[in-house]
N, C-alpha and C positions, 0 to 999 in steps of 0.2 A: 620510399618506405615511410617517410615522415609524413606523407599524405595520406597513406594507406592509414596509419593508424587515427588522423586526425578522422575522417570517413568512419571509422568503427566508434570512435567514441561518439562521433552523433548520431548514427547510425542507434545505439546504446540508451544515450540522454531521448532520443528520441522517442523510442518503443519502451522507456519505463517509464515516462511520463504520466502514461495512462493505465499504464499495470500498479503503477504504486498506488495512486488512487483505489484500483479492485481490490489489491492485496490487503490494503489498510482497513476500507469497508471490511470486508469479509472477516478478517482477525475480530474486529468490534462486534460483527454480524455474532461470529461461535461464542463471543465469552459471555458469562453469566453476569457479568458485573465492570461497571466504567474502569477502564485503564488510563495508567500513564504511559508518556514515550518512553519510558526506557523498559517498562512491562511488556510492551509491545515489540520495542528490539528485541528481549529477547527470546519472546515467544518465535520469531522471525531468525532469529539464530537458532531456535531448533530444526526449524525447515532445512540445515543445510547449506549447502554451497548456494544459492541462491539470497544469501541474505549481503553477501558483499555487494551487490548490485544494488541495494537500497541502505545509503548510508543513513548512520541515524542522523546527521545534519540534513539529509534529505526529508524526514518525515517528518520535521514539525511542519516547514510550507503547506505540506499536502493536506496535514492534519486542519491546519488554519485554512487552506481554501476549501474540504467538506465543512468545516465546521459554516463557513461564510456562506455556501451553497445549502444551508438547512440542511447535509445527509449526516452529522453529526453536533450534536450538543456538549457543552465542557464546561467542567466547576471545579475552581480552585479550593484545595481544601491543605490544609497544614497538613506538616509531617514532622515525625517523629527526631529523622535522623539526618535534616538539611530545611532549603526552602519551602516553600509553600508546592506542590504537586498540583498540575491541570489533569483533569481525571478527562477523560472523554465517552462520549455513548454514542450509539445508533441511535437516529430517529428514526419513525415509522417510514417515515420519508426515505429517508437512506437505506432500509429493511428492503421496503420496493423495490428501490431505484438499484439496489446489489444484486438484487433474483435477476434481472433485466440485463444488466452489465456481465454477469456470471453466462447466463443465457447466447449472448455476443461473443464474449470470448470464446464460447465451445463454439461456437459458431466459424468463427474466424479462425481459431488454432487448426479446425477439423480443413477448414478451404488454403492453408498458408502448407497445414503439413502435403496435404493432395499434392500442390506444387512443387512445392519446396524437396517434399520429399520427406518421411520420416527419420528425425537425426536420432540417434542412442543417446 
């Protein structure tokens, strides 16, 4: 039993590794203007049951290796009501490289469900 689950959590860590990357472009791709992580959380908590799977301790790494990979730009700008805030943006670069990634995923979900099988 206790293997079984250790299997699904990597299983988990595994396959979001590279989703949380798409998910977080894409969030920055729709908004009109640079976000912070916890804007972002909870734009990501309207999604749904799906946002437990990406904790917010998980999203600054991610946020810091696009930003390090050029698909996202960040400026720290004061706040109001605590620290100082890292705003973050798309760059054109990232714009691209999203269409492309976004592209793959339909690609892959369309040949895993074939498989796999449609789950409800």
């Amino acid at each position: 039993m206790e293997e079984r689950e250790n299997n699904i959590k990597k299983f988990q860590k595994e396959l979001l590794s590279g989703i949380a990357a798409l998910v977080l472009l894409s969030v920055l791709d729709k908004s009109e203007k640079p976000l912070y992580g916890y804007q972002i959380t909870k734009i990501l908590g309207e999604g749904g049951k799906g946002f437990s799977l990406l904790k917010l301790g998980a999203l600054y790494p991610v946020l810091r290796s696009l930003e390090k990979s050029a698909l996202l730009s960040s400026s720290v700008e004061p706040s109001f009501s605590g620290p100082p805030r890292r705003y973050y943006s798309i760059t054109q670069e990232g714009k691209e490289t999203v269409r492309e990634w976004q592209k793959i995923w339909g690609q892959t979900q369309d040949f895993v469900n074939d498989i796999v099988g449609g789950v409800d």
